[in-house]
Kinemage of the C-alpha trace (Angstrom):
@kinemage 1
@onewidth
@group {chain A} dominant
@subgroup {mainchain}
@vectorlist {calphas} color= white
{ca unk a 1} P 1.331 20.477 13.286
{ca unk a 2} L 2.043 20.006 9.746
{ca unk a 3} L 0.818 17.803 6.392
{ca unk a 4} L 3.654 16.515 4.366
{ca unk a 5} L 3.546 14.994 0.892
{ca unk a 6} L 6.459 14.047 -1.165
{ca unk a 7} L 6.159 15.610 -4.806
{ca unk a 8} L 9.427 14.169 -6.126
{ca unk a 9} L 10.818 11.036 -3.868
{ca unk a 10} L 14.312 10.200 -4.317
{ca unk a 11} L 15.696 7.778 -6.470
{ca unk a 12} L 18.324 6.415 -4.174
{ca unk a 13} L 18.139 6.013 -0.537
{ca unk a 14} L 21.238 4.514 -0.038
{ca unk a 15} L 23.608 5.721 2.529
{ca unk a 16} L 26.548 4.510 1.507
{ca unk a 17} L 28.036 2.616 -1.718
{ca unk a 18} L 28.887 -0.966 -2.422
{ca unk a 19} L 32.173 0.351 -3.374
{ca unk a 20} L 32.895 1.667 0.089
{ca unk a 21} L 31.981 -1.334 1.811
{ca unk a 22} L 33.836 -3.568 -0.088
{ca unk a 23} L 36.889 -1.119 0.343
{ca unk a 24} L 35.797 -1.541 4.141
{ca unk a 25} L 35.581 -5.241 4.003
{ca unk a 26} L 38.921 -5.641 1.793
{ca unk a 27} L 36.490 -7.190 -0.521
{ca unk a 28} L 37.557 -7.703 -4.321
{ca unk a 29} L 35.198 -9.892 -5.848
{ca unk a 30} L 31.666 -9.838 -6.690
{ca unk a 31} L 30.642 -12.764 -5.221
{ca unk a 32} L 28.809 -11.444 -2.321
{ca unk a 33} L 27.526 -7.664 -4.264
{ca unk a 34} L 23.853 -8.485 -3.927
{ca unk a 35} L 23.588 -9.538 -0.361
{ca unk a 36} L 26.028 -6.472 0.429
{ca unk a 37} L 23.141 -4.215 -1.444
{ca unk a 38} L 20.395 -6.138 0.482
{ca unk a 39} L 22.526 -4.814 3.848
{ca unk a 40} L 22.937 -1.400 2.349
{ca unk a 41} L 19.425 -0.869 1.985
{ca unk a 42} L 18.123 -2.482 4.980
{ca unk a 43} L 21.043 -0.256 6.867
{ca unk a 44} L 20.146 2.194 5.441
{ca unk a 45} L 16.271 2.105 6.219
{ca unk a 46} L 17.490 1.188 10.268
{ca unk a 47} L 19.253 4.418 10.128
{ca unk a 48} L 16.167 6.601 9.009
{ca unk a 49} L 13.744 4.974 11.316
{ca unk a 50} L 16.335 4.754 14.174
{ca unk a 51} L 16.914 8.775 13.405
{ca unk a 52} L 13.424 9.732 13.082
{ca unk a 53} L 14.330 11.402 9.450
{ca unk a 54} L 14.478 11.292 6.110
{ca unk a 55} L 18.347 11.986 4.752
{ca unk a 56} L 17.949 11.829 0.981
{ca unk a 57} L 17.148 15.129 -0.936
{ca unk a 58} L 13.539 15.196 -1.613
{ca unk a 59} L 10.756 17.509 -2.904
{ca unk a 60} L 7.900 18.129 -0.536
{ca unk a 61} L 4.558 19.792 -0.275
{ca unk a 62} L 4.010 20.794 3.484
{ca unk a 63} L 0.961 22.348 4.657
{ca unk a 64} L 1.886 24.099 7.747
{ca unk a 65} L -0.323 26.092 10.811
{ca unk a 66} L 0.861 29.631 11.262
{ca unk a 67} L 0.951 30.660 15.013
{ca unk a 68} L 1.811 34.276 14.872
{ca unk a 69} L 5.531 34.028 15.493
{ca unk a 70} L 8.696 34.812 12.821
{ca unk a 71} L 9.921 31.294 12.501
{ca unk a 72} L 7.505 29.140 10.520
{ca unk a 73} L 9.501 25.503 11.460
{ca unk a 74} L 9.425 22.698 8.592
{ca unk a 75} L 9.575 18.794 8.906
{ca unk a 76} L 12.211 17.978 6.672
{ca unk a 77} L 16.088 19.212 6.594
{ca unk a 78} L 18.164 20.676 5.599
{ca unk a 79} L 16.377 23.031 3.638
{ca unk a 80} L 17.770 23.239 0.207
{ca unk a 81} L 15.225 25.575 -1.378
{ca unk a 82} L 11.892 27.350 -1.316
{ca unk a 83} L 10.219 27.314 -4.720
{ca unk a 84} L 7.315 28.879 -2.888
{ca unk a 85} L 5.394 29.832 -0.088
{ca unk a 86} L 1.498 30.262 -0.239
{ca unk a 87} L -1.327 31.568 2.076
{ca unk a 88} L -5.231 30.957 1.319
{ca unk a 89} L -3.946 30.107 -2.325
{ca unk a 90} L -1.332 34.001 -2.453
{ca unk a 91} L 1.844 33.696 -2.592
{ca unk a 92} L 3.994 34.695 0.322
{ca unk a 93} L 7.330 36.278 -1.217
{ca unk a 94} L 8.902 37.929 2.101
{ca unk a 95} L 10.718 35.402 4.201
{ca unk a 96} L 14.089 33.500 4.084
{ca unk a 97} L 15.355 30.941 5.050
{ca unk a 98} L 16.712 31.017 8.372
{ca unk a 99} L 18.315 28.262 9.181
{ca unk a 100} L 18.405 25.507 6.690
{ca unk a 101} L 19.105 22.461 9.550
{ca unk a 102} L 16.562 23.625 11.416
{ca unk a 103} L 14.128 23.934 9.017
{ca unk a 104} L 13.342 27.406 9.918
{ca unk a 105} L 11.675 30.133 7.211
{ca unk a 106} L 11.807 33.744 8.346
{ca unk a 107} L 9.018 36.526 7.978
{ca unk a 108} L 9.709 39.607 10.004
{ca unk a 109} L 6.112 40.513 10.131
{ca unk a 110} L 5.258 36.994 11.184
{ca unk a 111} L 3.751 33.820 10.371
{ca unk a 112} L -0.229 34.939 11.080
{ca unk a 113} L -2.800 32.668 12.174
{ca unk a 114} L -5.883 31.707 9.834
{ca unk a 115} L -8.600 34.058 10.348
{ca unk a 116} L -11.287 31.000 11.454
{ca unk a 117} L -8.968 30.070 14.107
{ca unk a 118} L -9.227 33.890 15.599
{ca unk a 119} L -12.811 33.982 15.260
{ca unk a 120} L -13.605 30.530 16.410
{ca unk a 121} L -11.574 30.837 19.769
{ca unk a 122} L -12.924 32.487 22.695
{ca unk a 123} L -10.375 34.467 23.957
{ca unk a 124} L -6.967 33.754 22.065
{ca unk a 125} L -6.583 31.346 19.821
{ca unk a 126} L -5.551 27.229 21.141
{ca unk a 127} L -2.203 26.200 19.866
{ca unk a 128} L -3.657 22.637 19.917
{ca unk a 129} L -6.071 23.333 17.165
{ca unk a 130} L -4.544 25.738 14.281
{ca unk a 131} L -5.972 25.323 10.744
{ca unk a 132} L -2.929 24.466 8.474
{ca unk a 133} L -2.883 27.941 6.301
{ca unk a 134} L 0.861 27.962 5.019
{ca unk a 135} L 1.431 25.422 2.053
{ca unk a 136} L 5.212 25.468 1.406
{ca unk a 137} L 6.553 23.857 -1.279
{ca unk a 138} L 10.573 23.183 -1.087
{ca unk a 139} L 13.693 21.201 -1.213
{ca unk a 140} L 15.364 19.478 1.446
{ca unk a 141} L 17.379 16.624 2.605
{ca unk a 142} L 21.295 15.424 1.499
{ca unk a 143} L 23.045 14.274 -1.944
{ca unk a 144} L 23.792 10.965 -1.354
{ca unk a 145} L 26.784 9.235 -1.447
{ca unk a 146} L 26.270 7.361 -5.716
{ca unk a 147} L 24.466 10.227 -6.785
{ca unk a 148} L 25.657 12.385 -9.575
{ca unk a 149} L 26.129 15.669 -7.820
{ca unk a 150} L 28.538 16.143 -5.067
{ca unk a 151} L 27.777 14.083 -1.913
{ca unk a 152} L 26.514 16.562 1.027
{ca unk a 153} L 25.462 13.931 3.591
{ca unk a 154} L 28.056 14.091 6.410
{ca unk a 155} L 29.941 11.549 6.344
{ca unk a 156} L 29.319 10.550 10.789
{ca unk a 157} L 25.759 9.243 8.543
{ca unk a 158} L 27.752 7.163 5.794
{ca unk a 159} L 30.289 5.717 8.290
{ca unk a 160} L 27.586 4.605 10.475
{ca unk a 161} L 25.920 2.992 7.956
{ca unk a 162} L 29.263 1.371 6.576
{ca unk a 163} L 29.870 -0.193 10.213
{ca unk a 164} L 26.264 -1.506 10.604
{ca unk a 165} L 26.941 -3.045 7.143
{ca unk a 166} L 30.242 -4.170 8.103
{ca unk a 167} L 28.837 -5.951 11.336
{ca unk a 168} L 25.908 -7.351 9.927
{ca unk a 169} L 28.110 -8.850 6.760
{ca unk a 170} L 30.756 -10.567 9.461
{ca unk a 171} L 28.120 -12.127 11.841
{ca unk a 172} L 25.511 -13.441 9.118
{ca unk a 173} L 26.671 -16.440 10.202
{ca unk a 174} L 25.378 -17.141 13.746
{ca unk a 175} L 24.511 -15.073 16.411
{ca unk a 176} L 22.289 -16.246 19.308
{ca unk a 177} L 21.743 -12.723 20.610
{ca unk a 178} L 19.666 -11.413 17.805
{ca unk a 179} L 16.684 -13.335 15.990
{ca unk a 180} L 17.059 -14.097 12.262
{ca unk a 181} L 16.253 -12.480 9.320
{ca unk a 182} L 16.467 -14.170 5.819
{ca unk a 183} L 18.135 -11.731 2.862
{ca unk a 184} L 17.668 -14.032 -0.674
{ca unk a 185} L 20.024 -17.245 0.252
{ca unk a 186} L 21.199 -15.510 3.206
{ca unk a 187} L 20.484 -15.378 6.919
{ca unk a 188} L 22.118 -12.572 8.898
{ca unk a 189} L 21.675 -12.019 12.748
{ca unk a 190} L 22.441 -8.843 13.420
{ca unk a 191} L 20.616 -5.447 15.546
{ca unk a 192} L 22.300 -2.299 14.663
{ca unk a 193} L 20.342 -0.332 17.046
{ca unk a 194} L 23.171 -0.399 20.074
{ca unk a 195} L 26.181 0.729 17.507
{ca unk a 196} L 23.351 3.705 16.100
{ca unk a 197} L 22.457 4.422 19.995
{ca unk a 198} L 26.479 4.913 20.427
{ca unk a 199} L 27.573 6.436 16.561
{ca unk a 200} L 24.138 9.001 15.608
{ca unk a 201} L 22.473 9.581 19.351
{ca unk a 202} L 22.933 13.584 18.141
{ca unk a 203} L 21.329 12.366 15.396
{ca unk a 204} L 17.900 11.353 16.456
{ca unk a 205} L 15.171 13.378 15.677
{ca unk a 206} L 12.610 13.986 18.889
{ca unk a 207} L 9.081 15.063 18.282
């Protein structure tokens, strides 16, 4: 159980770059750029909703429940960075990180549980009803490909969205299978969600 806010959202959620789907497409005009951004981005989106995540780097505020163990288990990966851990408003300085896909921080004496939730439960205290005591305040996510550092998202995520943006782009035309969708002047028929069930299945966050 966790509360997430985004401090610093990222400027570009694209997964891939015009230039890479227009080397895809054997493209060399410009004719057809903005309804090729329109896919990247709506791609794009599929991808993160399809995958339960959010791939771009990010800065978030997570308020997270302590339940006694080592591993204190955050929503978004991979961790890039800790800027800092706090409990009842002190700062927490021994842990690491873990493991960085997982989204795991490590404290060898363990993540406690809030005092109320001790004294409030009868016996032992009910993992369905922690009070949120941690408030970690980090890095996570992937450089993107376009973005001025060096891209870190893998690239199974980039080709998957250049395919869905490659499919999409060759049946805008008709398709009776799928419903329509209007993009500016544009109408493209397409559902990426059986080529994402097929490319990113390892992919998909559960719950």
């Amino acid at each position: 159980m966790s509360n997430v806010t985004i401090l610093t959202p990222a400027a570009n959620k694209k997964l891939t770059t015009l230039e890479q789907i227009k080397q895809e497409l054997e493209i060399t005009n410009s004719t057809d750029d903005a309804f090729l951004n329109d896919l990247i981005d709506r791609m794009s989106g599929r991808i993160e909703d399809f995958c339960h995540r959010i791939f771009a780097k990010q800065t978030y505020q997570e308020k997270v429940a302590g339940f006694g163990d080592k591993i204190l288990l955050l929503t978004h990966t991979p961790i890039i960075s800790v800027s800092s851990v706090l409990c009842d408003s002190s700062p927490i300085t021994d842990y690491e990180i873990y493991n960085a896909n997982a989204g795991e921080l490590y404290r060898s004496i363990g993540w406690t549980w809030d005092t109320t939730v001790w004294w409030k439960a009868s016996s032992f205290p009910s993992s369905n009803n922690p009070e949120q005591n941690f408030i970690v305040t980090y890095i996570a996510g992937y450089v993107l490909p376009g973005d001025d550092e060096a891209q870190t998202l893998p690239k199974t995520i980039e080709d998957a969205c250049i395919q869905c943006v490659k499919e999409a782009y060759l049946k805008r035309r008709d398709d009776p299978n799928v419903s329509s969708e209007k993009l500016g002047n544009y109408s493209v028929t397409y559902d990426p969600t059986p080529l994402l069930s097929r490319l990113l299945y390892n992919w998909v966050r559960i719950f």
